[in-house]
C-alpha positions in Angstrom: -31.2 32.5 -4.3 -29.3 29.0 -3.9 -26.0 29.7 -3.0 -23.2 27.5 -5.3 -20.9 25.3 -3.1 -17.5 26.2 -3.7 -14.4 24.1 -4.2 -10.8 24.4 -2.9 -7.9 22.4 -3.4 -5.4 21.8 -1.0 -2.3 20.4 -1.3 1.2 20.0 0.4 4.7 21.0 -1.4 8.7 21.2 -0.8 10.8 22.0 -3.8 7.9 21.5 -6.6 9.3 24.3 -9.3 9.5 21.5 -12.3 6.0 20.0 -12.0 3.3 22.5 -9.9 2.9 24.7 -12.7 1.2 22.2 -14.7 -0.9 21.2 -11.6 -2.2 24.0 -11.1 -3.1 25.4 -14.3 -5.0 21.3 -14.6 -7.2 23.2 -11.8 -7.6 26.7 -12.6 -10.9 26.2 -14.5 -12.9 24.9 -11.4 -11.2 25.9 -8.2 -12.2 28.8 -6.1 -9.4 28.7 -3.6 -6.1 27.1 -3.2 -4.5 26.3 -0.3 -0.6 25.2 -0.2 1.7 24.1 2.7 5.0 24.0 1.7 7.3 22.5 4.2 10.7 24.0 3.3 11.2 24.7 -0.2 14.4 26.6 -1.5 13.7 26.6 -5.1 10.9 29.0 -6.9 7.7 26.3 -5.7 6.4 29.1 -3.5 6.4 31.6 -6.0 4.9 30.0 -9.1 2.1 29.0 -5.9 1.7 32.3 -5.6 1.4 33.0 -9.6 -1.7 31.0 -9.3 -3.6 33.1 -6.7 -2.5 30.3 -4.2 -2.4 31.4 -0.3 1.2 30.0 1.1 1.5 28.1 4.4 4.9 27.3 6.1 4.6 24.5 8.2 7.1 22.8 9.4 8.1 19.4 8.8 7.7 16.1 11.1 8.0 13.1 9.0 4.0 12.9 8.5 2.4 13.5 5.8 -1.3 13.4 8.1 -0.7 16.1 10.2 0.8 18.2 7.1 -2.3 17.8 5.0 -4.5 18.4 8.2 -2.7 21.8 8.6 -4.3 22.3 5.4 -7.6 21.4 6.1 -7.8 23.5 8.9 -7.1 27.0 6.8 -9.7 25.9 4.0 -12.6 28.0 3.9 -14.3 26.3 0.6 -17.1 23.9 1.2 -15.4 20.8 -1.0 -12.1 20.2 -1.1 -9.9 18.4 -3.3 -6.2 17.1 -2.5 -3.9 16.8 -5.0 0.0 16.3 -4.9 2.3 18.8 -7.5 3.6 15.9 -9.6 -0.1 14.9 -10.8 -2.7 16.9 -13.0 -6.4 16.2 -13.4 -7.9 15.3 -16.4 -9.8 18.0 -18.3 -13.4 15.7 -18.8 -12.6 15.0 -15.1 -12.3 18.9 -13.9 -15.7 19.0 -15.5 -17.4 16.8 -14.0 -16.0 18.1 -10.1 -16.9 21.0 -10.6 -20.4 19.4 -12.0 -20.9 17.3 -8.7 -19.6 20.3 -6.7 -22.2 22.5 -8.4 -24.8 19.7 -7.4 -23.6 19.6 -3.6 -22.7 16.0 -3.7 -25.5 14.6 -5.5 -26.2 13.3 -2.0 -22.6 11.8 -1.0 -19.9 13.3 1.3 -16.7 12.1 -0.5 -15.9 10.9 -3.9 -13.8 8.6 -4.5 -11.0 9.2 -8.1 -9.0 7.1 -9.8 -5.5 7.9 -9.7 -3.3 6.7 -13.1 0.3 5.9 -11.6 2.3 6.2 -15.0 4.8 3.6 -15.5 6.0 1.0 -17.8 4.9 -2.3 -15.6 2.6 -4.6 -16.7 3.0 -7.4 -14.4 1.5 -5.0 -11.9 -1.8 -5.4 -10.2 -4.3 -2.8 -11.4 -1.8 -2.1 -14.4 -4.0 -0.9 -17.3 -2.1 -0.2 -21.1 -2.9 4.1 -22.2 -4.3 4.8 -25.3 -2.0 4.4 -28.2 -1.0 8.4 -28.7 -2.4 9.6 -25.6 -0.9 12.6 -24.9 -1.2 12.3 -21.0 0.9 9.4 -20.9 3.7 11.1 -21.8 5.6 8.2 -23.2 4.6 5.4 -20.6 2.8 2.4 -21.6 0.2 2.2 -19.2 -0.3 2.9 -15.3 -1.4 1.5 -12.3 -4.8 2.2 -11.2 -5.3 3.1 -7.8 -9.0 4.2 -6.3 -8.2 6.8 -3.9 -10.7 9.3 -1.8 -9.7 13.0 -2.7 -12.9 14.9 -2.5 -14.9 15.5 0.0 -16.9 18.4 1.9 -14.8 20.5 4.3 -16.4 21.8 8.0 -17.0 18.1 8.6 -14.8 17.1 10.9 -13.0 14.9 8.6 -9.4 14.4 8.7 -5.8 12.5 7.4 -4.8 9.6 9.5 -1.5 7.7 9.4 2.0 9.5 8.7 2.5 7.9 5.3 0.1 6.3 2.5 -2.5 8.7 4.5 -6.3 7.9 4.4 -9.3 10.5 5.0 -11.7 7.4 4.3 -11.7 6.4 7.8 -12.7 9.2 9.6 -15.3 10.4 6.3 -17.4 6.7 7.7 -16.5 7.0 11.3 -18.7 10.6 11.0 -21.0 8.6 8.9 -20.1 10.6 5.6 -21.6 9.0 2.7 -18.7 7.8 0.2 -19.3 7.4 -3.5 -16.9 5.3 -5.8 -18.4 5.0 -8.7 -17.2 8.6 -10.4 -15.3 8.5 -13.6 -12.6 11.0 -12.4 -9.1 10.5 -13.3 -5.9 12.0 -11.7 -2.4 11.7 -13.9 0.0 10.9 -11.4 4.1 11.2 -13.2 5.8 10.4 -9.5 5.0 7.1 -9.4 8.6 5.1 -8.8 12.1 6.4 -7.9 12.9 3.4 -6.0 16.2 4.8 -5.2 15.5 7.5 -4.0 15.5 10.1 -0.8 11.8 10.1 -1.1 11.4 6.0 -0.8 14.1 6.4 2.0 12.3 9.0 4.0 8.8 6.9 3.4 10.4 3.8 4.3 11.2 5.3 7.9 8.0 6.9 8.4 6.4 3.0 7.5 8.8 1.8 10.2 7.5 4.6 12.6 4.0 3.5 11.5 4.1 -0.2 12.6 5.7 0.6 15.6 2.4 2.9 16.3 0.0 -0.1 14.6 1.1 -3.3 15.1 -1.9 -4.8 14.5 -2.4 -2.8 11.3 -2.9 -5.1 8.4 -2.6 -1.9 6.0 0.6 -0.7 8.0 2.3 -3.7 7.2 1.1 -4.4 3.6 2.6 -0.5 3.0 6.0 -1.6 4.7 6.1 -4.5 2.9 5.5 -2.5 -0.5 8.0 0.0 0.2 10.9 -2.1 0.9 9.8 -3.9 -1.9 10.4 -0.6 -3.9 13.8 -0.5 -2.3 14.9 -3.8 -3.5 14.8 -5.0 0.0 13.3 -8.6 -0.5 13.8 -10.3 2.6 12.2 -7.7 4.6 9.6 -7.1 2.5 9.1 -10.3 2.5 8.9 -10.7 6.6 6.4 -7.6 6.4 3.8 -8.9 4.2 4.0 -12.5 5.8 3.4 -10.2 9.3 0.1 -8.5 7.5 -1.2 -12.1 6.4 -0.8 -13.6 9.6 -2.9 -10.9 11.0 -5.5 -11.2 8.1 -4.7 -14.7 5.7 -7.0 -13.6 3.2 -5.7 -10.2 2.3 -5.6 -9.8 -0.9 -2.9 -7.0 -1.6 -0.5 -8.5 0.8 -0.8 -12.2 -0.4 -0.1 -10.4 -3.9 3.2 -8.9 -2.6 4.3 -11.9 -1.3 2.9 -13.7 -3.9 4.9 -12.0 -6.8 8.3 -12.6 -4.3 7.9 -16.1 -4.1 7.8 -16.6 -7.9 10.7 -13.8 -8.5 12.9 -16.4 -6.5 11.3 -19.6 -7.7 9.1 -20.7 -5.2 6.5 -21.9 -7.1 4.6 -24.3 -4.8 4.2 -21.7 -2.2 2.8 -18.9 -4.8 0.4 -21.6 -5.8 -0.7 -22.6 -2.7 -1.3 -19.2 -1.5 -3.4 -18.0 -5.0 -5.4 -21.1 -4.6 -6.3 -20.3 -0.6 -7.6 -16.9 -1.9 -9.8 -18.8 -5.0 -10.8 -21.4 -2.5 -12.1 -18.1 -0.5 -13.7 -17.0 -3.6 -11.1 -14.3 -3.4 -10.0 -14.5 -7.8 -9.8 -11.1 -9.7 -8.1 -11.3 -12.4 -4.2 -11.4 -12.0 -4.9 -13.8 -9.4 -6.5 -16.5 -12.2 -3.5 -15.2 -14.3 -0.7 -15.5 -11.7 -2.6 -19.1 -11.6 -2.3 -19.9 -15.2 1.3 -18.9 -15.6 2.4 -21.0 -13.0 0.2 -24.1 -14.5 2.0 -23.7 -17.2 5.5 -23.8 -16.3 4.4 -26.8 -13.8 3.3 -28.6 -17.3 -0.3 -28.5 -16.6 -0.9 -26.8 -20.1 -4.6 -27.4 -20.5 -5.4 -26.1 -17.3 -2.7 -23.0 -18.1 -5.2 -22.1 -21.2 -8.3 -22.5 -19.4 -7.6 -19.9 -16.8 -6.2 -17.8 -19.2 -8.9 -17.8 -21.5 -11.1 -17.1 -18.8 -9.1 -14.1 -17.7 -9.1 -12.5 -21.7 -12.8 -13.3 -22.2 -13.3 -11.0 -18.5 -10.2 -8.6 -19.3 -9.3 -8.7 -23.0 -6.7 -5.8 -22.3 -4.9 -7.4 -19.8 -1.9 -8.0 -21.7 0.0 -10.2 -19.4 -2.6 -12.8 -19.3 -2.1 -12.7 -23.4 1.7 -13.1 -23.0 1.2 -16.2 -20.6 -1.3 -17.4 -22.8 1.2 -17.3 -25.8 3.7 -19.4 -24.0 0.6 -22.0 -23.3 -0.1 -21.9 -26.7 3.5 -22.6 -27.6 3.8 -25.6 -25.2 0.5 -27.1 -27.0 2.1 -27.0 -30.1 -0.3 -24.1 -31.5 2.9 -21.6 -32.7 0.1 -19.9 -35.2 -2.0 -19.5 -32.5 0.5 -18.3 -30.0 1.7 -15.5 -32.3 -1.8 -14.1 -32.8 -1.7 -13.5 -29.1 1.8 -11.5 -29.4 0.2 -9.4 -32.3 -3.0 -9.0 -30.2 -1.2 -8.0 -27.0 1.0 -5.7 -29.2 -2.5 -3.8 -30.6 -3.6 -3.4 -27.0 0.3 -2.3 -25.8 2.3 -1.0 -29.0 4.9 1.2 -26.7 5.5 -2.1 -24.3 9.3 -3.1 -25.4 9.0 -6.9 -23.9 6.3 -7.8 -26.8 8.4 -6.7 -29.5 11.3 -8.6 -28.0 8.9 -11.9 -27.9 7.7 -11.4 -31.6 11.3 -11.4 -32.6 12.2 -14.2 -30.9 9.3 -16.0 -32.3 10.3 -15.4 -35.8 13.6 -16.2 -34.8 12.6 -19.4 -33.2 10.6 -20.6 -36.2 13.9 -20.0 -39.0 15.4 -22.1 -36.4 13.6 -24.8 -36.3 13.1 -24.7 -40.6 16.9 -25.0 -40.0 17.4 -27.7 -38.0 14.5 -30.2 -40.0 16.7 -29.3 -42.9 19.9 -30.6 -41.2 21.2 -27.4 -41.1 22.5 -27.4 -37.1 25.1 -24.8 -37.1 23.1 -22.3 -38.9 20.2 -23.1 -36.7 22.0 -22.8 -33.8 23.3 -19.3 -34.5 19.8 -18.3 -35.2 18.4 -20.0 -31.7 21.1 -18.5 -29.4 20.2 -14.5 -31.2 16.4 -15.7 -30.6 17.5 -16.6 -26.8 18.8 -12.9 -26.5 15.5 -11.6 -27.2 13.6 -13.7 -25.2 15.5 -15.7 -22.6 12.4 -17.5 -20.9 11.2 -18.8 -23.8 11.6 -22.8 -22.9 11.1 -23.9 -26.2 14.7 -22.1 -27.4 16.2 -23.6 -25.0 15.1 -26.7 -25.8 15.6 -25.9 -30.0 19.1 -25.1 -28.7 19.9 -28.5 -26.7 18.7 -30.0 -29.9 21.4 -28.0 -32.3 23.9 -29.2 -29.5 23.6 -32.8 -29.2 23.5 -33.2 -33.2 26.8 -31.3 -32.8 28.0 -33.5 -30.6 28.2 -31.3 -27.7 26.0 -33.2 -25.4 27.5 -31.9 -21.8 26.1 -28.3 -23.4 23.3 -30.1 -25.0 22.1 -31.3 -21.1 22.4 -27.7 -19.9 19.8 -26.2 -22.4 17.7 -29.3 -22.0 17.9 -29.0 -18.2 17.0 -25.2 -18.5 14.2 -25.7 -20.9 12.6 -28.5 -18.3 13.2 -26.0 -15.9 10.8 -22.7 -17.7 8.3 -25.6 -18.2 7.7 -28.5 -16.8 6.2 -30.4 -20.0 9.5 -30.2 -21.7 10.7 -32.7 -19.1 12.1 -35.6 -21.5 11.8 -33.7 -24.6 14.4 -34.0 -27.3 12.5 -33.1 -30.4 10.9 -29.9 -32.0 7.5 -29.6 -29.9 
């Protein structure tokens, strides 16, 4: 008799009471060992471990998450294993079908690579993908970042974690020539994603410093630097790291996307466009790059071009809701205002909980009574209506320019040059304007 492959899951904790609970019960239908370290916990984490017929390691701590998780490796006995982290839960269709392909020994692969949903409320974020209207695992966010990740794979294989923080196994699953599948619809719920401010993103932050030191000629090293100062609001050196990772490889894509989205926070526009067109010229142009490309057309004033590659994006990606916003404003700056709302009412059905679109259809409607006000000669009126219009949506060019319009006729024109000024500045086209596009 065939004997059935088993399945552990390993994992490493420190102070995990509020969140492992809900882990591990995620598990408890598949799993026929689990394997913690914890690496100094003082609140009940080991205990509730323990609740779920969990054997306890303690390990002690050095600053790297690779050699904690390979502790672990080393005391599992199962012949798959799959690493999770407390604050994430696996998806109930996706238990299934481990345990299926576990059942199945692989289906002929080695490793299976998961997707891992990084809850959060950020759509200008690569890989950012809006949750299902009601769905209960979201718990409240309006979408998460999609990360492909390698967290199953056969144990007794010599396979092991490298680098002390954003760890790999994939590395040394193809260095032993493990076969690695990617294509599995397995989803991980991850709630941790963020905290910016906290000890966690200090302590990772040193470890990425400790990394680079190690790797200096680590594109990945310095990409992850980059991205965790980033998360620490430290710009300029975030910005120095992912400049260092392109200089090792120009045409790498997540790091030209860090740098990227720090140029246009601060207004360099010419440089974000030149570096988004190196990578189409490559033929390097998924997605949010064409949509990066398109936003930036259009606040240059090169509105036709602005539509085309957002069009492109929605007919490839009709959830990506960005694109849609962008698209809106292009739509706006044609002239098309009918048109532009659809796409504020469509991006709204695809990301109802996503505070920013209702803040946009306001100021639409606000903007419209406006402008009714000011063909009717009605300037003061309109302009009270504008300015609670610009509170809603304060990039919205065409306000500004509705509002240097209000001025002028009140014969405020040092004010009326501001908002002018400002309007030119969100868009390009507007340059000269002084009537109601």
């Amino acid at each position: 008799m065939t004997r059935v492959p088993t399945l552990g899951v390993v994992m490493i904790v420190k102070n995990e009471a509020d969140c492992l609970d809900a882990c591990l019960n995620s598990v408890a239908s598949i799993a026929d060992e689990i394997v913690i370290a914890d690496t100094g916990s003082t609140d009940e984490t080991p205990a509730i471990a323990r609740s779920h017929h969990a054997r306890v390691l303690n390990i002690p701590w050095n600053n790297d998450f690779a050699e904690a998780r390979n502790q672990v490796l080393a005391e599992a006995t199962s012949d798959w294993l799959l690493h999770l982290d407390a604050d994430e839960c696996l998806d109930p269709k996706s238990a299934q079908r481990i345990r299926t392909i576990v059942d199945a020994d692989g289906n002929g692969a080695d490793a299976i690579e998961v997707t891992l949903a990084n809850y959060c409320d950020d759509p200008r974020a690569w890989r950012w993908v809006p949750a299902t209207p009601g769905e209960p695992w979201a718990r409240g966010k309006s979408g998460y970042i999609a990360v492909r990740l390698l967290r199953l794979f056969r144990n007794h294989r010599g396979y092991h974690y490298r680098e002390p923080v954003h760890e790999n196994i994939t590395e040394s699953v193809l260095e032993a020539g493990g076969k690695v599948r990617g294509e599995e619809p397995i989803l991980i719920h991850h709630y941790g994603y963020g905290g910016s401010g906290s000890a966690k993103g200090r302590l990772y932050l040193d470890i990425a410093k400790r990394k680079v030191e190690q790797r200096p000629y680590d594109v990945k090293a310095w990409h992850d630097l980059a991205e965790q100062l980033l998360s620490l609001n430290e710009t300029t050196e975030a910005e120095e790291a992912a400049r260092r990772a392109l200089a090792l490889e120009p045409l790498h894509l997540s790091a030209a996307t860090t740098l990227c989205n720090i140029l246009l926070n601060r207004g360099d526009v010419d440089e974000a466009r030149a570096l988004l067109e190196g990578l189409e010229a490559a033929r390097i142009a998924p997605p949010h790059v064409v949509t990066a490309l398109g936003a930036i057309a259009c606040r240059q004033g090169r509105i036709q071009e602005a539509c085309e590659r957002l069009e492109a994006v929605l007919s490839e990606v009709p959830i990506a809701v960005m694109a849609r916003l962008y698209y809106a404003r292009a739509l706006d700056l044609s002239g098309r205002a009918a048109d532009a709302r659809w796409q504020l009412e469509m991006a709204k059905l695809v990301c109802p909980s996503f505070v920013e679109i209702d803040s946009r259809l306001k100021a639409h409607d606000g903007r419209s009574r406006g402008e009714q006000a000011i063909r009717e000669g009605s300037y003061q009126q309109a302009l009270a209506t504008l300015v609670a219009a610009l509170r809603d949506d304060p990039e919205d060019p065409l306000i500004h320019l509705d509002v240097g319009i209000c001025l002028d006729k009140l014969g405020q024109q040092d004010a009326a040059q501001r908002s002018f000024a400002r309007a030119a500045r969100l868009a390009a086209s507007l340059e000269g304007r002084r009537e109601i596009v």
